[in-house]
MDTraj code that builds the backbone (N, CA, C; nanometers):
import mdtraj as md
import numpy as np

residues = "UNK UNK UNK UNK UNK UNK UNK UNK UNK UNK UNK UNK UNK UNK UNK UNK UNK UNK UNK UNK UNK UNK UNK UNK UNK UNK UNK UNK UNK UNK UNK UNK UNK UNK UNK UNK UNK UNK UNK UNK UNK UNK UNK UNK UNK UNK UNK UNK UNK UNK UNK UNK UNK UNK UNK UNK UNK UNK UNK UNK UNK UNK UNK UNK UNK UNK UNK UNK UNK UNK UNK UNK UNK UNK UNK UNK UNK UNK UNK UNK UNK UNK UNK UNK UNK UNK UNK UNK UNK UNK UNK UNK UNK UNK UNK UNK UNK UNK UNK UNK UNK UNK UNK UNK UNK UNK UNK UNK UNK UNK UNK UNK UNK UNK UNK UNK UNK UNK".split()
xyz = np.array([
    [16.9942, 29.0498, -0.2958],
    [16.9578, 29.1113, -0.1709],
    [17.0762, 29.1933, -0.1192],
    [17.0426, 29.2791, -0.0833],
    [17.1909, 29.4017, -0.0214],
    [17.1685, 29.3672, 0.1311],
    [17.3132, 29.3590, 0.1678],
    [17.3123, 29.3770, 0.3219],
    [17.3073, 29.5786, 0.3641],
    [17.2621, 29.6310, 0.4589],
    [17.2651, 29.7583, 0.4921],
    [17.3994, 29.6724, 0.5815],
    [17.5054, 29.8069, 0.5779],
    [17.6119, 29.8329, 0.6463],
    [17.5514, 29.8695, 0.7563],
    [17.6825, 29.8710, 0.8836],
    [17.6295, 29.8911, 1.0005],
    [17.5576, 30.0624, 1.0114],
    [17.6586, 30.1726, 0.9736],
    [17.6362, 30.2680, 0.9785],
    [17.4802, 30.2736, 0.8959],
    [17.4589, 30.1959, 0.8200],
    [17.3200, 30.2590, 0.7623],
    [17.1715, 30.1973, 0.8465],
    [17.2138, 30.1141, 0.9248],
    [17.1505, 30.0373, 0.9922],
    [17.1427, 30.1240, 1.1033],
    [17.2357, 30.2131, 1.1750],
    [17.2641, 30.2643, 1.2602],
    [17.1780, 30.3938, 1.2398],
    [17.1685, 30.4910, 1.0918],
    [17.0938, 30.5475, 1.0962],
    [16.8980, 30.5680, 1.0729],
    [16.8951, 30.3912, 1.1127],
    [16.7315, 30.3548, 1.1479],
    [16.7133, 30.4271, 1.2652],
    [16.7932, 30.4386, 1.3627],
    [16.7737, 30.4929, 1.4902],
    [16.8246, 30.6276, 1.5089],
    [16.8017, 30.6511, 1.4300],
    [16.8312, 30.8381, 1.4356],
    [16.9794, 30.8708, 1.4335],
    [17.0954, 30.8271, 1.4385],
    [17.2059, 30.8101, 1.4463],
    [17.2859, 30.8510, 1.3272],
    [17.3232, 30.9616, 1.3556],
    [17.4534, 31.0117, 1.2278],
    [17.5683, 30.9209, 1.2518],
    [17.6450, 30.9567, 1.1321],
    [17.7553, 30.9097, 1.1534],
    [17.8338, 31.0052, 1.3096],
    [17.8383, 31.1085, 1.2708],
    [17.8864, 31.1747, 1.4458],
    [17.8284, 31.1243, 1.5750],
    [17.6922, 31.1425, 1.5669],
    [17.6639, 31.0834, 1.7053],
    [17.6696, 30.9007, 1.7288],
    [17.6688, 30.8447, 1.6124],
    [17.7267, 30.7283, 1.6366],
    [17.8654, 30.7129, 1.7001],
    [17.9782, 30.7488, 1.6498],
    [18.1187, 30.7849, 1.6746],
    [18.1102, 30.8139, 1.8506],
    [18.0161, 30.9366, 1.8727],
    [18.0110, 30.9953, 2.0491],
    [17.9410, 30.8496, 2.1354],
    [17.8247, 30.7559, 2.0820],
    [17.7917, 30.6561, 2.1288],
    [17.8714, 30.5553, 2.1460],
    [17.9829, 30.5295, 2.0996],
    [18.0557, 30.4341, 2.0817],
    [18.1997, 30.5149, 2.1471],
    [18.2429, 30.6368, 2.1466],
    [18.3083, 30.6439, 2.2530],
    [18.2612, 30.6451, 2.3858],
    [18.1789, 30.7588, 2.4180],
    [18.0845, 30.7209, 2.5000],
    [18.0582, 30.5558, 2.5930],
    [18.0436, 30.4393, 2.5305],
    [18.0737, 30.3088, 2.5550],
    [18.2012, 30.2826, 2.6238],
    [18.2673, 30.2992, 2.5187],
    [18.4297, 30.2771, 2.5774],
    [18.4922, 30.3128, 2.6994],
    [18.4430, 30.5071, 2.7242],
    [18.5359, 30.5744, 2.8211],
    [18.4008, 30.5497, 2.9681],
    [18.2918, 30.5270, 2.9400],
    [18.1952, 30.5509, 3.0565],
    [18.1494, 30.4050, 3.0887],
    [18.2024, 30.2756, 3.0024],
    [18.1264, 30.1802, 3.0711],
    [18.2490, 30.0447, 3.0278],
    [18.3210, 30.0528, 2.9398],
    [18.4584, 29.9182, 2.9256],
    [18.5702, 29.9765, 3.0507],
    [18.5731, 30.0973, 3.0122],
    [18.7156, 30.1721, 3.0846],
    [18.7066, 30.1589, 3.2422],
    [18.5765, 30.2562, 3.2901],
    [18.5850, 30.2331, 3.4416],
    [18.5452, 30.1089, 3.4919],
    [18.4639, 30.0546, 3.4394],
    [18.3837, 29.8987, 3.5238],
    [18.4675, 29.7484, 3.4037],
    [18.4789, 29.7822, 3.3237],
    [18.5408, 29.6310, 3.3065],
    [18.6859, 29.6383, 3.2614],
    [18.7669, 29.7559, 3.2767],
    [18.9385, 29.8046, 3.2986],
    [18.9546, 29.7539, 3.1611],
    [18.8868, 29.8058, 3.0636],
    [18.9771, 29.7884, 2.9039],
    [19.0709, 29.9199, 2.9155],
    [19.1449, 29.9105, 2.8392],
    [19.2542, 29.9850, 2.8259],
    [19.2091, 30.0940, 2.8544],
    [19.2987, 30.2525, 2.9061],
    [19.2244, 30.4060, 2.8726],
    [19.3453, 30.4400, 2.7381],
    [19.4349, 30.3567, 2.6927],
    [19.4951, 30.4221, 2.6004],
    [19.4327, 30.5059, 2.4857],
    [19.4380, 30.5879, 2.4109],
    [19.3674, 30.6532, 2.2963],
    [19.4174, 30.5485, 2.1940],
    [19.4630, 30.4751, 2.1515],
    [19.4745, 30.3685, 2.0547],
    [19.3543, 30.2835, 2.0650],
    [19.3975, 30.2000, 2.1545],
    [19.2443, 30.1364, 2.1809],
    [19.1299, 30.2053, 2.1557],
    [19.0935, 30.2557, 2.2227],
    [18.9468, 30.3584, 2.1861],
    [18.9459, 30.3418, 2.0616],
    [19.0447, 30.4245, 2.0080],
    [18.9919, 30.4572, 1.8403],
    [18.9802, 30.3397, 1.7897],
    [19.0648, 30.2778, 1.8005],
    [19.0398, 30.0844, 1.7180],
    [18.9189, 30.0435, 1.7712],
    [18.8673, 30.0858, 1.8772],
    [18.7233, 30.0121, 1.9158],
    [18.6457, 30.1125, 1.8346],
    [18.6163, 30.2533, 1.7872],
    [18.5238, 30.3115, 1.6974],
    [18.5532, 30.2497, 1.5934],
    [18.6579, 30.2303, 1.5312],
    [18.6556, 30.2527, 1.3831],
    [18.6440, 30.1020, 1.3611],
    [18.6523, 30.0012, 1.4111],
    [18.6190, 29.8834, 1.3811],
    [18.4688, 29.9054, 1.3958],
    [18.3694, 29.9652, 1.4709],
    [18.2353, 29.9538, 1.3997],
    [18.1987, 30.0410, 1.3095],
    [18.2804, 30.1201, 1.2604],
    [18.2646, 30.2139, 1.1802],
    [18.3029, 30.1223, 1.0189],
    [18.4138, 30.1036, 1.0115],
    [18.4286, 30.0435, 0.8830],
    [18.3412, 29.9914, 0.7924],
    [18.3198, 30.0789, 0.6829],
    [18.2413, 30.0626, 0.5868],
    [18.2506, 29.9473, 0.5280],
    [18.3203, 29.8550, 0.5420],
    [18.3187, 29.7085, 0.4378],
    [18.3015, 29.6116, 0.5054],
    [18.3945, 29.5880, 0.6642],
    [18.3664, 29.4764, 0.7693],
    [18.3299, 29.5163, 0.9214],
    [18.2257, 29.5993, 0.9057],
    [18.1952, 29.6616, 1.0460],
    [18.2049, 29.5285, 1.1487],
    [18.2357, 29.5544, 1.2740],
    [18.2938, 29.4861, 1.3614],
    [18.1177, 29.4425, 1.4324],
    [18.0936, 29.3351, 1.4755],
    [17.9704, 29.2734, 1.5874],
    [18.0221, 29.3083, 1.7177],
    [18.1700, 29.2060, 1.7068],
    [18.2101, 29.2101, 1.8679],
    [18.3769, 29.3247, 1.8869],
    [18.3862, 29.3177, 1.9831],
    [18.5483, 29.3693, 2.0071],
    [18.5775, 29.2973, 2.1584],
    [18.7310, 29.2447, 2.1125],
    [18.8094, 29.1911, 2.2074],
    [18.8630, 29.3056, 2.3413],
    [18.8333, 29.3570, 2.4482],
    [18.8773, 29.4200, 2.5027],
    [18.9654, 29.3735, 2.6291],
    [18.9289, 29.2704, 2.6743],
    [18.9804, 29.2082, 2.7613],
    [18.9836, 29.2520, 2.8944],
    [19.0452, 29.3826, 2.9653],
    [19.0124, 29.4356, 3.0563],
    [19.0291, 29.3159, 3.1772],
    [18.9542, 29.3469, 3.2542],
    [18.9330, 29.2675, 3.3772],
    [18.8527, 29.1028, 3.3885],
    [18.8171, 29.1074, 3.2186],
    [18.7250, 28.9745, 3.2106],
    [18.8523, 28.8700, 3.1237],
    [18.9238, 28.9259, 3.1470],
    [19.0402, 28.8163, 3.0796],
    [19.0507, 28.8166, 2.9454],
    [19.0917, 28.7172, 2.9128],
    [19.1043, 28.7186, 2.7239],
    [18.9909, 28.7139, 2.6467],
    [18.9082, 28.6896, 2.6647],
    [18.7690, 28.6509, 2.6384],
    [18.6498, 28.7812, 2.6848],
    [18.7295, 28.8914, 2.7430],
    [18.6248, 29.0306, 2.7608],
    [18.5535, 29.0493, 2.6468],
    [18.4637, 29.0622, 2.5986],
    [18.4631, 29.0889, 2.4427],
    [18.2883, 29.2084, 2.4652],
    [18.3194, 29.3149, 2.3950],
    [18.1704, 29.3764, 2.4176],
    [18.1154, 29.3702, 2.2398],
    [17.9746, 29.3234, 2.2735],
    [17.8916, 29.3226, 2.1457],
    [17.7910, 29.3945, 2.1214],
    [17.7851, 29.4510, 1.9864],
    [17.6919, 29.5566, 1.9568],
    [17.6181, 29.5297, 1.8494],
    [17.4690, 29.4570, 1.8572],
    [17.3912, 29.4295, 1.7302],
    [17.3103, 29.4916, 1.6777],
    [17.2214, 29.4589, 1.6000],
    [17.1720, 29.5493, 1.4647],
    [17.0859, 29.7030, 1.5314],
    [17.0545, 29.6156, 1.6443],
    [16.9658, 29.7308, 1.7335],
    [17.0126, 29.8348, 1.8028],
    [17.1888, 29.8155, 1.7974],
    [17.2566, 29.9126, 1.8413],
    [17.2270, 29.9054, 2.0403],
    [17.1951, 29.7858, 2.0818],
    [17.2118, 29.7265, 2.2119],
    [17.3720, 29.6303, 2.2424],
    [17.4133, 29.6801, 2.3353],
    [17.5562, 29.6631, 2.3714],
    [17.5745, 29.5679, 2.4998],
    [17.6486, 29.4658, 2.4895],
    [17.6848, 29.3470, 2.5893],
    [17.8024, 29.3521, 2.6271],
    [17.8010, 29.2813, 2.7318],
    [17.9980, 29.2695, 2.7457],
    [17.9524, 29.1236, 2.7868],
    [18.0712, 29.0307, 2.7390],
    [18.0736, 28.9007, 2.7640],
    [18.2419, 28.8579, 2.8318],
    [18.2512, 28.7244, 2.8835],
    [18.3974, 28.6721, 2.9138],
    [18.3491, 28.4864, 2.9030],
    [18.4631, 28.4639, 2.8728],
    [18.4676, 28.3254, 2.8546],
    [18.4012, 28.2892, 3.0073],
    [18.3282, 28.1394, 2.9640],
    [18.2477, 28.0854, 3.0662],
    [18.3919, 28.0571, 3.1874],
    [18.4909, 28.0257, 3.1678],
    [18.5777, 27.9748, 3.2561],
    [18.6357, 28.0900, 3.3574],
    [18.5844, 28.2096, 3.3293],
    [18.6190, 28.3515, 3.3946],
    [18.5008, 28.4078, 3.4570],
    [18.3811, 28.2738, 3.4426],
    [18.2705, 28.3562, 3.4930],
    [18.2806, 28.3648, 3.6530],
    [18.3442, 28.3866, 3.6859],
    [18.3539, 28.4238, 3.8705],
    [18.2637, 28.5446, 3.9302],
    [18.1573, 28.5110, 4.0152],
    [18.0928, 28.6097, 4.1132],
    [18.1251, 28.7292, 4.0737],
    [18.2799, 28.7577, 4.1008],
    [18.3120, 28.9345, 4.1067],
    [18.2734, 28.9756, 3.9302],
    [18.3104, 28.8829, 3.8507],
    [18.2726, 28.9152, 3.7043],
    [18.1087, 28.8841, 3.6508],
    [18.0961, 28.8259, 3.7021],
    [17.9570, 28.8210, 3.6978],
    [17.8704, 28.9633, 3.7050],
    [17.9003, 28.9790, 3.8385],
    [17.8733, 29.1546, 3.8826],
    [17.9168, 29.2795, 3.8313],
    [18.0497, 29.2076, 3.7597],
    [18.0965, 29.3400, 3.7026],
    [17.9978, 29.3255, 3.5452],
    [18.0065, 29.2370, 3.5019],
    [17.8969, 29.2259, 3.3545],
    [17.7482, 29.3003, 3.3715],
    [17.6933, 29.2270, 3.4872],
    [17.5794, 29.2886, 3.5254],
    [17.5876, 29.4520, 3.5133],
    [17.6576, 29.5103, 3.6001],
    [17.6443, 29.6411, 3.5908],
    [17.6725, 29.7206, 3.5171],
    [17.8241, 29.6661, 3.3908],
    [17.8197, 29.7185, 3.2597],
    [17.6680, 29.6759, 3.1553],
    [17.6107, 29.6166, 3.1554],
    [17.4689, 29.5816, 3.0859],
    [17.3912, 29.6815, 3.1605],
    [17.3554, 29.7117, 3.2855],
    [17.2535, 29.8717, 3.3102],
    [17.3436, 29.9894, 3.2898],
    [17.4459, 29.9868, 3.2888],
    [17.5127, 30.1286, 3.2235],
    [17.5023, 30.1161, 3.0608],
    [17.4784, 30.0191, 3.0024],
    [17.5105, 30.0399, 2.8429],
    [17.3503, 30.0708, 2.8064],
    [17.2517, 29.9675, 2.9142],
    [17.1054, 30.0267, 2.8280],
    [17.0936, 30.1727, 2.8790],
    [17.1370, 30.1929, 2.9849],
    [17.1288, 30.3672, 3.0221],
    [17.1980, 30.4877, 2.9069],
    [17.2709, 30.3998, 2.8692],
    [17.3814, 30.5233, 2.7820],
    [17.2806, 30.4780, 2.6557],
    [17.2248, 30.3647, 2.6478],
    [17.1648, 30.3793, 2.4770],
    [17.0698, 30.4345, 2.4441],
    [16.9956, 30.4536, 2.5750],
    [16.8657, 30.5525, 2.6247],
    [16.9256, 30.6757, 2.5789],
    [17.0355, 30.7762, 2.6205],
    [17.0954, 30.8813, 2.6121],
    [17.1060, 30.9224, 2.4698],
    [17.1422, 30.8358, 2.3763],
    [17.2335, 30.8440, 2.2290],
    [17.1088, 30.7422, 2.1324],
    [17.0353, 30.6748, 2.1928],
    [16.9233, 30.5890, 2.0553],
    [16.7785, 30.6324, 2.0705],
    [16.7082, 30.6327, 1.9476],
    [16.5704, 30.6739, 1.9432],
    [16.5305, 30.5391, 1.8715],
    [16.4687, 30.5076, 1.9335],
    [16.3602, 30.4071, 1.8572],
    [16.3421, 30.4804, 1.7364],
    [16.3100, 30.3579, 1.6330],
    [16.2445, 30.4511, 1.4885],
    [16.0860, 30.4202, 1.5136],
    [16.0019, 30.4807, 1.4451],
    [15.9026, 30.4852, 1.4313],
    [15.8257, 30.3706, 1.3533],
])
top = md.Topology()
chain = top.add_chain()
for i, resn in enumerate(residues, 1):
    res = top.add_residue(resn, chain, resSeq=i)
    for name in ("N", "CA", "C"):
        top.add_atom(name, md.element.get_by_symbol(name[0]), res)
traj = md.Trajectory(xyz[None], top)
């Protein structure tokens, strides 16, 4: 049985390798960066594309940390639907809210960049 890599999985949903790359920055600079304070360095970023990009161990989750502590972590599964999580011990009200509202900015942006397949 073959596993499909992420990228090929990625192009079930209409998704090149380019506009995958713009979806996944896209993620980073419009919904980790301003609402859950992951880094704005350009290092980061790129380590957050190319870890789901990697053709041999495409990445599920990434550690970003940001404002949700050590345990920030945003996840992206087969469906190309995007989470942000933090350890239960960081779940405080203000993070709570901040999760919430990165989860309607990420299904909004996946609306923007994903097509259902047929």
């Amino acid at each position: 049985m073959t596993t499909l890599s992420f990228k090929a999985k990625a192009l079930r949903y209409l998704l090149d390798e380019d506009r995958l790359r713009a979806y996944l920055q896209a993620i980073w600079d419009e919904v980790l960066v301003p609402t859950c304070a992951a880094s704005n360095h350009p290092d980061e970023r790129a380590s957050f594309v190319l870890a789901y990009l990697d053709p041999e161990h495409p990445a599920t989750e990434f550690r970003f940390q940001g404002r949700l502590g050590f345990g920030g972590k945003f996840w992206l599964d087969d469906r190309l639907v995007g989470r942000v999580t933090c350890y239960r011990e960081d779940e405080t009200p203000e993070n709570l809210a901040m999760i919430r509202q990165a989860l309607a900015q990420l299904a909004s942006l996946r609306s923007r960049f994903v097509a259902e397949p047929a």
